[in-house]
C-alpha positions as CSV (number, residue, x, y, z in Angstrom):
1,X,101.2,112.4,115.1
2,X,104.2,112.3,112.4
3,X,106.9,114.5,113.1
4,X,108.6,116.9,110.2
5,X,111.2,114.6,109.3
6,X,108.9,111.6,109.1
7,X,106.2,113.0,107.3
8,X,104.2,110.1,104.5
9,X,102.5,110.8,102.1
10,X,99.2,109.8,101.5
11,X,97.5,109.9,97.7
12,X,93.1,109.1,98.3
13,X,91.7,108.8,95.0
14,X,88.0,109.2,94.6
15,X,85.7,111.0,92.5
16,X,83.0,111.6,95.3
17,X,84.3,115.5,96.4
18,X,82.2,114.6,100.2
19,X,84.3,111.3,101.2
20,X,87.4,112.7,99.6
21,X,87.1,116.2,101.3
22,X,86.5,113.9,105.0
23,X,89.2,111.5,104.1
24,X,91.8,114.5,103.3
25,X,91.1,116.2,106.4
26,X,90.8,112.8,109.0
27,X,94.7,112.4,107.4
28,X,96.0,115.3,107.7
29,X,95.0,115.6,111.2
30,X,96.8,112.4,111.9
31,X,100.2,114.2,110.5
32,X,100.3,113.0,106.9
33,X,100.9,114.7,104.1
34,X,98.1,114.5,101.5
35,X,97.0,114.3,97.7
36,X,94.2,114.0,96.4
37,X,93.1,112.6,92.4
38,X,89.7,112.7,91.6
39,X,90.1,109.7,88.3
40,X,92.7,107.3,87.3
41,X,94.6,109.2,84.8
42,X,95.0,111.5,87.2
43,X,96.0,109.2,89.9
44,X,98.6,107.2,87.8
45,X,100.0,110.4,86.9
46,X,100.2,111.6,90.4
47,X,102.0,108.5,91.6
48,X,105.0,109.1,89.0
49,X,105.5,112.6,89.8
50,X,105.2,112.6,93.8
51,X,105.9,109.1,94.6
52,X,103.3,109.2,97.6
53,X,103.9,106.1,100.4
54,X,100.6,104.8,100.1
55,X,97.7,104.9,98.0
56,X,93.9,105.0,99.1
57,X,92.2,104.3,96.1
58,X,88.5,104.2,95.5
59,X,87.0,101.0,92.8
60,X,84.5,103.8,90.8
61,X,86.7,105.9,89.0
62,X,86.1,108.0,85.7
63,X,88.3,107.4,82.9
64,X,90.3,104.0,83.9
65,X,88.5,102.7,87.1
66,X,90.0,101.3,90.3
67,X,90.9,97.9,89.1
68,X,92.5,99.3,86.5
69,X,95.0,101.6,88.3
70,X,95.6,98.7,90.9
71,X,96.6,96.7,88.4
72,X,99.1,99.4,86.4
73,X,100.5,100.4,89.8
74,X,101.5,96.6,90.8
75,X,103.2,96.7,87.6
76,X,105.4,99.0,88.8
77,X,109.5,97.6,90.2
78,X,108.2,99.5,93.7
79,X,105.9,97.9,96.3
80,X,103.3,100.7,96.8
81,X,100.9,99.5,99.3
82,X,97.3,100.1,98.3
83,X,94.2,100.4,100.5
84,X,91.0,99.7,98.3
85,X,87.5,101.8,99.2
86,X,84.5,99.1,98.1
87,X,81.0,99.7,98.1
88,X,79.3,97.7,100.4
89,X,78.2,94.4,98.7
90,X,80.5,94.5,95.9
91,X,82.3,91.3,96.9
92,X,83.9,90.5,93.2
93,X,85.4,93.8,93.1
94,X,87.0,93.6,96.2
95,X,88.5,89.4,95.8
96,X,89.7,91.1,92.2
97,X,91.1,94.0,94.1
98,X,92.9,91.7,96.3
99,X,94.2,89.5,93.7
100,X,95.8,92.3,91.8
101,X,97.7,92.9,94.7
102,X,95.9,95.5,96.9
103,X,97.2,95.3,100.4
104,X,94.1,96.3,102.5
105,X,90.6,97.6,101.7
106,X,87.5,99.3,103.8
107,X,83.8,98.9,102.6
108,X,81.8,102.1,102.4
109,X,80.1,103.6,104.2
110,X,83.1,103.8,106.6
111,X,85.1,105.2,109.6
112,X,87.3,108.2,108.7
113,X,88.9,107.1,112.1
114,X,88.7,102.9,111.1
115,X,90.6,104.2,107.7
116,X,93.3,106.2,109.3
117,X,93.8,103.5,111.8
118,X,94.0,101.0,108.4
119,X,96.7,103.6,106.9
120,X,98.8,103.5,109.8
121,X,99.3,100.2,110.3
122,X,99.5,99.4,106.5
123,X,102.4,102.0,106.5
124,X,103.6,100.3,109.7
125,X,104.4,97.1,108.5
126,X,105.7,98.1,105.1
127,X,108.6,100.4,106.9
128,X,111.8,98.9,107.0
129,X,113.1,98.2,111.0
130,X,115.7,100.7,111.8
131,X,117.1,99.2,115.1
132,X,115.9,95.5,114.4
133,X,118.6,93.5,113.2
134,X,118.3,91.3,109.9
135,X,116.7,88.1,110.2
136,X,117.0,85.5,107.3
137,X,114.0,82.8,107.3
138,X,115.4,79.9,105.0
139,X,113.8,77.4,103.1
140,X,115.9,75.7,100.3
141,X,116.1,78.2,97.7
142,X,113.3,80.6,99.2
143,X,115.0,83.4,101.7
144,X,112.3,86.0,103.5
145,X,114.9,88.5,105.3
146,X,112.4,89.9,107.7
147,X,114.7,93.0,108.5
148,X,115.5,94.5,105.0
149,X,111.8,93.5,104.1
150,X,113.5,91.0,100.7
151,X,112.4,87.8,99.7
152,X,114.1,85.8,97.0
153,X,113.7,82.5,95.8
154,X,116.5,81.0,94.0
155,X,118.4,84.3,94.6
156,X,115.6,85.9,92.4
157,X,113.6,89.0,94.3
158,X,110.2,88.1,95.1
159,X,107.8,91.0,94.1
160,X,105.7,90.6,97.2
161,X,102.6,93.4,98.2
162,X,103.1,93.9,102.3
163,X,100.7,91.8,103.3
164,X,101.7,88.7,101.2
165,X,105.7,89.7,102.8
166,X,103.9,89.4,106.0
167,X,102.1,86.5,105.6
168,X,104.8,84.8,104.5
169,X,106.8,85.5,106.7
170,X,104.6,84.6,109.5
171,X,104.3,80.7,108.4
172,X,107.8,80.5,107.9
173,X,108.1,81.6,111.9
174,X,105.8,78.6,112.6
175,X,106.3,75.6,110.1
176,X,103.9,72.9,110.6
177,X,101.4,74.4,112.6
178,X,97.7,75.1,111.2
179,X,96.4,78.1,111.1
180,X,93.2,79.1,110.6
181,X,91.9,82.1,108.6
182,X,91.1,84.1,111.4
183,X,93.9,83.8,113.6
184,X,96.4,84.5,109.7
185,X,93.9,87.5,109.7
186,X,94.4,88.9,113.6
187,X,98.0,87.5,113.3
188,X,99.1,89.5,109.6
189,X,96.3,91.9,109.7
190,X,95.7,92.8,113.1
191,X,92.0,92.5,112.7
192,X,90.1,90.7,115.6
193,X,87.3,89.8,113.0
194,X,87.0,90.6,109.1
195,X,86.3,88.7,105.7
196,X,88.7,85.1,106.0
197,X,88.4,85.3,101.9
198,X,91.0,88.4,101.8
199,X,93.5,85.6,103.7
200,X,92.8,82.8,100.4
201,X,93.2,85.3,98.0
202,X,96.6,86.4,99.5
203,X,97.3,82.7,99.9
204,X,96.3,82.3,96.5
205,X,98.8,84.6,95.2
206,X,102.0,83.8,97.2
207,X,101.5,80.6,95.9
208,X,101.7,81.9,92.3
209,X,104.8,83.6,93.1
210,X,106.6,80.2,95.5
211,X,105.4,77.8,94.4
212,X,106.7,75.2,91.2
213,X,103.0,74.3,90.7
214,X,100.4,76.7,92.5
215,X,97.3,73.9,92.0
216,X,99.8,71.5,93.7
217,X,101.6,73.6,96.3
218,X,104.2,72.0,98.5
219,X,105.4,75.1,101.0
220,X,101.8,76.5,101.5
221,X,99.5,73.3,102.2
222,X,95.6,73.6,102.8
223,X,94.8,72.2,106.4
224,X,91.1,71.0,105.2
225,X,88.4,72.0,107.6
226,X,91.1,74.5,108.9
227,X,92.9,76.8,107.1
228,X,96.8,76.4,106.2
229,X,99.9,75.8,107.2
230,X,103.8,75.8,106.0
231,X,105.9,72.7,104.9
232,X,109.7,73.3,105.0
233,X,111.4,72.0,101.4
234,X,114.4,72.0,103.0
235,X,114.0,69.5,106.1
236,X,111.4,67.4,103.7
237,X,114.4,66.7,100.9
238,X,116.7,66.0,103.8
C-alpha cells in the first residue's frame, strides 16, 4: 500500500464505464491515486494538466483512438510509461502499440489483480534508485547509467520507454551471451511466460535509436534459432 508521501498517480483511459469503474476501484485500493478519461482528447488533456506517473490506456477510444494518444504522448521530452488494454486477438494493434513505444499491455478480458500487479512493477522499474549508487555501463560512445535511469550515445540523451532502458541495460550486464526471448521477457519483464514478439518489437526499436544502421545492427546481433545477444563496439575496435 503507498504511503501519503509516495502516493502515484494512475490516469486508465477507456470508454467502457464497467472496466473503468473496476479498474478505478482495484487501484485505488492498492494506494494509488486515480484519474479516469473516457476518450483521447480527454486523455491528452488530462496528461498536461495533472502529469499522472503512468498511463493505462485502452486501443478503442472515441475521438483520437489509442494508437493515436500513444503515439502523441511518446512525443512528449518525458518518459511516461504506458500500459496498453487490447482486445483479445487484436495482435496488429498491440505489435503497433509496442512499436510506438508502449511499455507493457494486458489483453481483455483481464485480471483487475494481473493489472495492478502490471502497474506496480511498470512503476517499479521506471523509479529512480534512491540508495543505489550510479552505475555507468560503457560502450564506445553509448553510456546506460543504470542509477540516474540516462542513456546517451555520443553524449546525446537517448529517449528510451522503461522497458527498452531495461532491456538495454540488461545486455550490456551480459555481453556476448545469447539470450533467448523468453528468458529477455522473465529477465526485463518479469513474466514467467507471455508473447516473445513484445521482446523483437522492443528489440526492434532500440535498434532504431543505437544503432548506425538498424537493418545491419552491430551492438544488438540476432542469435539465429535463439534470440539475441550484445556485441561491445568498444573491445571489437580495440
Amino acid at each position: 500500500m503507498a504511503t501519503l508521501a509516495t502516493v502515484q498517480r494512475v490516469l486508465v483511459v477507456d470508454d467502457d464505464q464497467t472496466v473503468s469503474d473496476v479498474v478505478c476501484r482495484y487501484l485505488r485500493h492498492a494506494g494509488y491515486q486515480v484519474g479516469h478519461a473516457a476518450d483521447g482528447a480527454t486523455a491528452l488533456a488530462s496528461v498536461a494538466a495533472t502529469a499522472p506517473d503512468l498511463v493505462v490506456l485502452d486501443l478503442m477510444l472515441p475521438q483520437i483512438d489509442g494508437l493515436e494518444v500513444c503515439r502523441q504522448l511518446r512525443a512528449r521530452p518525458d518518459s511516461l510509461p504506458i500500459i496498453m488494454l487490447t482486445a483479445l486477438g487484436d495482435e496488429v494493434d498491440r505489435l503497433v502499440g509496442l512499436q510506438m513505444g508502449a511499455d507493457d499491455y494486458v489483453t481483455k478480458p483481464f485480471s483487475p489483480r494481473e493489472l495492478v500487479l502490471r502497474v506496480a512493477s511498470v512503476l517499479r522499474r521506471s523509479a529512480a534508485p534512491v540508495v543505489r549508487q550510479p552505475q555507468a555501463l560503457v560502450d564506445g560512445d553509448l553510456l546506460v547509467d543504470t542509477g540516474a535511469r540516462v542513456a546517451r550515445l555520443a553524449g546525446r540523451p537517448l529517449s528510451l520507454t522503461v522497458r527498452e532502458f531495461d532491456l538495454l541495460a540488461c545486455l550490456m550486464r551480459h555481453p556476448q551471451r545469447a539470450f533467448t526471448r523468453d528468458q529477455l521477457l522473465e529477465e526485463v519483464w518479469g513474466w514467467s511466460f507471455g508473447d516473445s514478439s513484445t521482446v523483437t518489437v522492443h528489440v526492434r526499436r532500440l535498434r532504431e535509436k543505437i544503432e548506425t544502421d538498424p537493418a545491419s545492427p552491430l551492438r544488438i546481433v540476432t542469435v539465429w534459432g535463439v534470440g539475441y545477444r550484445y556485441e561491445h563496439q568498444e573491445s571489437a575496435d580495440a
